[in-house]
Backbone as ProteinMPNN parsed JSONL, in Angstrom:
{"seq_chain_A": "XXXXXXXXXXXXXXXXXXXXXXXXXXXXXXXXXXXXXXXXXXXXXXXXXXXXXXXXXXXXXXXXXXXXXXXXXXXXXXXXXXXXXXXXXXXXXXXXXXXXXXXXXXXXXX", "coords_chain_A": {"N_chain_A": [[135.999, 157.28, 72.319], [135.734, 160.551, 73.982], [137.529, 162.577, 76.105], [136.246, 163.837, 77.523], [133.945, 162.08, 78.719], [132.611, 159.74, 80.887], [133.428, 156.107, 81.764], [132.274, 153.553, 80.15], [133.243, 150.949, 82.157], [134.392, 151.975, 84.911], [136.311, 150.445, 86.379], [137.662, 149.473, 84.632], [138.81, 151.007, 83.12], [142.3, 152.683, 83.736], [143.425, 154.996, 83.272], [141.263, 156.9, 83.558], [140.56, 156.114, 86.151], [142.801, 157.064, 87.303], [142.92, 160.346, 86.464], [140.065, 160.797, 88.533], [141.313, 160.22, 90.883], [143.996, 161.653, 91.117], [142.263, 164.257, 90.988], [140.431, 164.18, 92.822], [142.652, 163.932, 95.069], [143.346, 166.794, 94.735], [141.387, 168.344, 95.939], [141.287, 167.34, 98.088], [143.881, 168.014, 99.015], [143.53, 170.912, 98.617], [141.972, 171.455, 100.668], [142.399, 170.867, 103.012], [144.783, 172.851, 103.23], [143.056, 175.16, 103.385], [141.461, 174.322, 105.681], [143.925, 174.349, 107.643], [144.418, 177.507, 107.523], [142.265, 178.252, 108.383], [142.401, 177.14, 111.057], [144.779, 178.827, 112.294], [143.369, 181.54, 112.053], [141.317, 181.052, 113.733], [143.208, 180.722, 116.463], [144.698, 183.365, 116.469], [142.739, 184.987, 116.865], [141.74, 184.172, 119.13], [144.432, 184.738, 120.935], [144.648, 187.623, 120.383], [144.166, 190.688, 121.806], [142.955, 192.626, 121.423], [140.319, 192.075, 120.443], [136.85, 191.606, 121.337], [135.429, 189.668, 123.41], [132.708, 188.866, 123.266], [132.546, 188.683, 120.617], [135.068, 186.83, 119.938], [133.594, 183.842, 120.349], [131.293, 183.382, 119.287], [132.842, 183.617, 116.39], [134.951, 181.66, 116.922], [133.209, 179.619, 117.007], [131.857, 179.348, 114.376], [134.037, 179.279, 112.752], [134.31, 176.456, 112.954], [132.713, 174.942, 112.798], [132.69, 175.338, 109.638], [135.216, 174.283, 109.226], [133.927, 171.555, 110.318], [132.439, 171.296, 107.652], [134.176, 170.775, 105.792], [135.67, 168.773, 106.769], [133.735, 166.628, 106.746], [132.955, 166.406, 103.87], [134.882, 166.52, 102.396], [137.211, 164.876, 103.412], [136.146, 162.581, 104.901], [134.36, 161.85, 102.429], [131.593, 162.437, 101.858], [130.719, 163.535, 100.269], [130.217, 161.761, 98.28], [128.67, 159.849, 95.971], [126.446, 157.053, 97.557], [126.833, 157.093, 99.698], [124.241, 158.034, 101.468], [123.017, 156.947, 103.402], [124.657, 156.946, 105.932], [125.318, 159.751, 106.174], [122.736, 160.394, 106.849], [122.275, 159.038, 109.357], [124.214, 160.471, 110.494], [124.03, 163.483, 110.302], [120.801, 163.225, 111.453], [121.556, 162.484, 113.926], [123.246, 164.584, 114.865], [121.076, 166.309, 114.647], [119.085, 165.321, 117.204], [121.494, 165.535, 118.927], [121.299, 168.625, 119.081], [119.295, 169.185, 119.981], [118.634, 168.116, 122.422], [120.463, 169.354, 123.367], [119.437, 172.149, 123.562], [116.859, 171.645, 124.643], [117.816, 170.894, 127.347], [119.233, 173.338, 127.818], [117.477, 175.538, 127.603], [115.481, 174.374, 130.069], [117.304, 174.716, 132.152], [117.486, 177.682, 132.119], [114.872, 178.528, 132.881]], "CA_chain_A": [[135.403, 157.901, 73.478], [136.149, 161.287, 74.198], [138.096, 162.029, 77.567], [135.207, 164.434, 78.756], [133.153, 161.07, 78.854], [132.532, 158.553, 82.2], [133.266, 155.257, 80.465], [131.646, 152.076, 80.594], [133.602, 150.57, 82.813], [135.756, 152.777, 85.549], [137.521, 149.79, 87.28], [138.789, 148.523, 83.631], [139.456, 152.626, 82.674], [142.968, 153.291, 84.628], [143.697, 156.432, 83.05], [139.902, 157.961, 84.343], [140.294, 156.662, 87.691], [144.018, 158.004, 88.132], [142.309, 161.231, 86.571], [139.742, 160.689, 89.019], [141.975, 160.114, 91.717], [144.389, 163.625, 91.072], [140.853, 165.365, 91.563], [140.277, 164.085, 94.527], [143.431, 164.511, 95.865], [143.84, 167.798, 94.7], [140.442, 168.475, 96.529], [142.223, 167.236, 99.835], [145.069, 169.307, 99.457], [142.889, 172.745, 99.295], [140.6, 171.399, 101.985], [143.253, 170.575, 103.919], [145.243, 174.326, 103.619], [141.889, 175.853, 104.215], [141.363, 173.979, 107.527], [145.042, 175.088, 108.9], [144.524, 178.541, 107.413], [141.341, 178.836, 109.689], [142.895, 177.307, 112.688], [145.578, 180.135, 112.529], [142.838, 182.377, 112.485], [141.693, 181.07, 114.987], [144.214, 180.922, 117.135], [144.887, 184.624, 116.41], [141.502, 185.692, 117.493], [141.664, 183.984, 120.887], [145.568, 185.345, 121.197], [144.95, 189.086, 120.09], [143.639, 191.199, 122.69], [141.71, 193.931, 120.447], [139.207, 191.371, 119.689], [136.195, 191.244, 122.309], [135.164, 188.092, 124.041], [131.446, 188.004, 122.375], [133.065, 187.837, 118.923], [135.225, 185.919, 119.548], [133.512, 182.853, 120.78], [130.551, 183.038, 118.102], [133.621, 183.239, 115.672], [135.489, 180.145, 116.419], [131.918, 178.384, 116.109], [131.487, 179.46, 113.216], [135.193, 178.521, 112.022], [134.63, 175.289, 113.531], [131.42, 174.478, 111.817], [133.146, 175.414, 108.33], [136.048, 173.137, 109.331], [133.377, 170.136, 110.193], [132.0, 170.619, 107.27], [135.063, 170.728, 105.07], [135.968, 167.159, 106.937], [132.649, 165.481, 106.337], [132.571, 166.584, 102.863], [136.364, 165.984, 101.557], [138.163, 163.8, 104.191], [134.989, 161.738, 104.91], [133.695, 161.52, 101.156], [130.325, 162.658, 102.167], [130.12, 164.317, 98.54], [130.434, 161.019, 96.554], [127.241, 158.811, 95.513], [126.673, 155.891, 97.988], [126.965, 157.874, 101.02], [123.15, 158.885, 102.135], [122.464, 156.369, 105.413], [125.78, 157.252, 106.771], [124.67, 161.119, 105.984], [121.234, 160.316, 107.431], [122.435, 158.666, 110.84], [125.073, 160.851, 111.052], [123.005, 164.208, 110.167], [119.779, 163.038, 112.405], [122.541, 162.505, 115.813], [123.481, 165.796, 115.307], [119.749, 167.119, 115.436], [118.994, 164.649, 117.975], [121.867, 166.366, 120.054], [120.998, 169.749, 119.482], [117.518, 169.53, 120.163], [118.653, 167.946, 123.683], [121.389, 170.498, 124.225], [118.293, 172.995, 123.404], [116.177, 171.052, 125.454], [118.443, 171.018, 128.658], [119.275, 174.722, 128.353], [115.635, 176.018, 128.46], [115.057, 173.786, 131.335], [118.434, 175.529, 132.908], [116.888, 178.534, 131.999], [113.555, 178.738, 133.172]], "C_chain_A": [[136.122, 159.222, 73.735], [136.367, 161.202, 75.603], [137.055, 162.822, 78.505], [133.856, 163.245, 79.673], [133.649, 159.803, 80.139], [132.7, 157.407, 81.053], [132.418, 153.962, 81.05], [131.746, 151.501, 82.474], [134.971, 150.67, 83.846], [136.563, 151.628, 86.255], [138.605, 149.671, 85.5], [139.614, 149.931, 83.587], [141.333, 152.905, 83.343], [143.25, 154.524, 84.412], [142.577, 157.256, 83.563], [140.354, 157.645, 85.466], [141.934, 157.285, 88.526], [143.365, 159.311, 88.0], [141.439, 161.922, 88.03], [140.104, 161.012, 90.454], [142.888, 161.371, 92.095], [143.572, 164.277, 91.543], [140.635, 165.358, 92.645], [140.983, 164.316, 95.62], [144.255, 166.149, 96.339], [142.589, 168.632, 95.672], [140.965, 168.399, 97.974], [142.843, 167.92, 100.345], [144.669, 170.637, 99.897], [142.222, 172.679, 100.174], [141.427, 171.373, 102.966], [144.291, 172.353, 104.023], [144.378, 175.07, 103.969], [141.673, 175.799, 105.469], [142.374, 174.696, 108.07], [144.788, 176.704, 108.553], [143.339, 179.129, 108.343], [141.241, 178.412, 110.964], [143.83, 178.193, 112.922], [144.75, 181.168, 112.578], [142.148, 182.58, 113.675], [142.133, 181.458, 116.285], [144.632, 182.705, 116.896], [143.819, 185.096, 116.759], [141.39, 185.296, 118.927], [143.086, 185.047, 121.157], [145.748, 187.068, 120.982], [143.758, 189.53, 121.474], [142.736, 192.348, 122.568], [140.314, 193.45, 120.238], [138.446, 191.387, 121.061], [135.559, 190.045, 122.251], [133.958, 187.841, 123.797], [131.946, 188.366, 120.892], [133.716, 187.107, 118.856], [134.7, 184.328, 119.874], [132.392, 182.565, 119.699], [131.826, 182.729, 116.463], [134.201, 181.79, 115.661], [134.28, 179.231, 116.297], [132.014, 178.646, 114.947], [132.604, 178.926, 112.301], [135.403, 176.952, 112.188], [133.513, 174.53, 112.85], [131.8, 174.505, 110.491], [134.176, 174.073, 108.651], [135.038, 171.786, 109.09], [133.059, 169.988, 108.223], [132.803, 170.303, 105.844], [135.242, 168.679, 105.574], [135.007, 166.241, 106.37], [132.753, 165.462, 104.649], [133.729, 165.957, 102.094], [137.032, 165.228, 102.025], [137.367, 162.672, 104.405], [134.333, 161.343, 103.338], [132.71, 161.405, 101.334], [129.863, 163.074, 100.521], [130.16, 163.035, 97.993], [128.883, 160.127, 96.688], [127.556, 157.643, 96.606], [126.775, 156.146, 99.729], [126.035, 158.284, 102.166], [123.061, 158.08, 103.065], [123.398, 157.03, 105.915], [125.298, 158.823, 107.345], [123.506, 161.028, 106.833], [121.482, 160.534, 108.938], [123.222, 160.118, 111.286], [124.008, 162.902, 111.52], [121.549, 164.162, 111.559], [120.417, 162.815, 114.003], [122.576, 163.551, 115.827], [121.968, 166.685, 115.697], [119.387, 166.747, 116.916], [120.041, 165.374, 119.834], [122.013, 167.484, 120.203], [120.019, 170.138, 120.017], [117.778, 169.245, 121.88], [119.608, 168.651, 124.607], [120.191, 171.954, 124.381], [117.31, 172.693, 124.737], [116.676, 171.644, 127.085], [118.858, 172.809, 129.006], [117.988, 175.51, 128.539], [115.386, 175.476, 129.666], [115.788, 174.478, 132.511], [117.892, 177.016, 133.027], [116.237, 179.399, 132.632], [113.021, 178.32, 134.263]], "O_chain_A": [[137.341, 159.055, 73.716], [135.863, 160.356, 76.342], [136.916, 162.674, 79.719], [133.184, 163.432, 80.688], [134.715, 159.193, 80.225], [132.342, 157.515, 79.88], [132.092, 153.639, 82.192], [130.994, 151.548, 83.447], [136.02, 150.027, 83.835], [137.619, 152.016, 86.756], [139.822, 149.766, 85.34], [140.794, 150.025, 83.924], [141.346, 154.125, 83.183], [143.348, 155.257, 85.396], [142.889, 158.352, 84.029], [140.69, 158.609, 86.154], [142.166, 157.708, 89.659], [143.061, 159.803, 89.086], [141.745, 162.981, 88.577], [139.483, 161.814, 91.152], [142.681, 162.039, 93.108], [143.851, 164.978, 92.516], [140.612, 166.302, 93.434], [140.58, 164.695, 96.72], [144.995, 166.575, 97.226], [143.005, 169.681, 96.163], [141.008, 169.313, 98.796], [142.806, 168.433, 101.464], [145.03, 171.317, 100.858], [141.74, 173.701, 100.662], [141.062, 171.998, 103.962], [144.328, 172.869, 105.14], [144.658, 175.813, 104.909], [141.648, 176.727, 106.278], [142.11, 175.593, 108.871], [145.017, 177.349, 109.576], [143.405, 180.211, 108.926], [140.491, 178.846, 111.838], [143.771, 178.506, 114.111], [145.268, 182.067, 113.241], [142.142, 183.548, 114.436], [141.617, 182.284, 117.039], [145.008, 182.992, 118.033], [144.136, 186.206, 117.185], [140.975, 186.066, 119.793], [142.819, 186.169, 121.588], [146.752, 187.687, 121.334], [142.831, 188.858, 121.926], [141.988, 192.857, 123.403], [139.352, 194.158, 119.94], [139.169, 191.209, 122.042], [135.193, 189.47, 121.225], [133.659, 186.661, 123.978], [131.117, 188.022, 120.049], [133.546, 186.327, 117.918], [135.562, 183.494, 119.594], [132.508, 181.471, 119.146], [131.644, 181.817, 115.657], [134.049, 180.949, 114.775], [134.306, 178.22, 115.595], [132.462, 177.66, 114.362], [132.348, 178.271, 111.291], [136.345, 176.307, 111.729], [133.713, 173.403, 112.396], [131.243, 173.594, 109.878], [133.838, 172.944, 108.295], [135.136, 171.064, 108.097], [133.329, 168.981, 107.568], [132.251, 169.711, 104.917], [134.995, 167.689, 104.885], [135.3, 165.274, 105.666], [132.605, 164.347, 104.15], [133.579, 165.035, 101.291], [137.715, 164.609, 101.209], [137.908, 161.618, 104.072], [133.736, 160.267, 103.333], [132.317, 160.262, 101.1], [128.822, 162.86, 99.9], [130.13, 163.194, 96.773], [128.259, 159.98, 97.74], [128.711, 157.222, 96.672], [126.77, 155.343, 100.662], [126.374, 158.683, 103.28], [122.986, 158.793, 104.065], [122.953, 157.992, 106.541], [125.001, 159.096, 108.508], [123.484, 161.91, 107.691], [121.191, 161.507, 109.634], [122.871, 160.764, 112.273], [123.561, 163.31, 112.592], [121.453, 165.027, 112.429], [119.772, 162.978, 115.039], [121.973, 164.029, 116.788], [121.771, 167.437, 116.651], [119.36, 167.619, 117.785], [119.698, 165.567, 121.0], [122.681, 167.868, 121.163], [119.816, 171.256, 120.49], [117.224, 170.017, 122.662], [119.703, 168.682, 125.834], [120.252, 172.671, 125.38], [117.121, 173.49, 125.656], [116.127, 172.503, 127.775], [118.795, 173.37, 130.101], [117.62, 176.019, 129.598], [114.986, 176.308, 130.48], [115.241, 174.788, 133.569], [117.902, 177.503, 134.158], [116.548, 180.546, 132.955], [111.829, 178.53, 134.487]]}, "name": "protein", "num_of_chains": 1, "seq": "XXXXXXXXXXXXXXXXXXXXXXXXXXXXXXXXXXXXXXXXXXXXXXXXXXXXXXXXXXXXXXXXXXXXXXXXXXXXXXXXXXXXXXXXXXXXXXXXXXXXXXXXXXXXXX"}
């Protein structure tokens, strides 16, 4: 079997799923310096005083939305096979409560 090859049988395999396992953790590690490297930015965009107060508040959404979706994806194991109800429920709440944060601010609105 060559080592580029899934094998039969990954529980018997240990050498693929330590492989396996390195990957994943090395996946953690950069997901995980990414996240703190964009809460220091962050945090430096609220704390600097050059920056005006409608950039920065669309900014940290936007750093905060990359963060989620770094968590769901690498800390959560949203990326691996086996995953789609969870994805579904979880996915369809969030419409569910934008549509009613949507909802309630038009009504505030208007």
């Amino acid at each position: 079997m060559e080592t580029n090859q899934k094998p039969d049988n990954p529980r018997v395999n240990i050498a693929y799923r330590r492989k396996k396992n390195a990957e994943e953790m090395k996946y953690q590690f950069v997901s995980f310096g990414m996240m703190l490297f964009l809460t220091i930015i962050a945090f430096i965009a609220v704390g600097y005083d050059g920056v005006d107060k409608w950039f920065k508040a669309p900014f940290i959404i936007i750093l905060a939305v990359i963060q989620v979706i770094f968590q769901l994806f690498y800390f959560m194991h949203m990326n691996h096979k086996g995953h789609q109800t969870a994805a579904l429920f979880l996915f369809s709440g969030l419409g569910f409560g934008l549509l009613t944060v949507l909802a309630f601010s038009t009504i505030v609105w208007w």
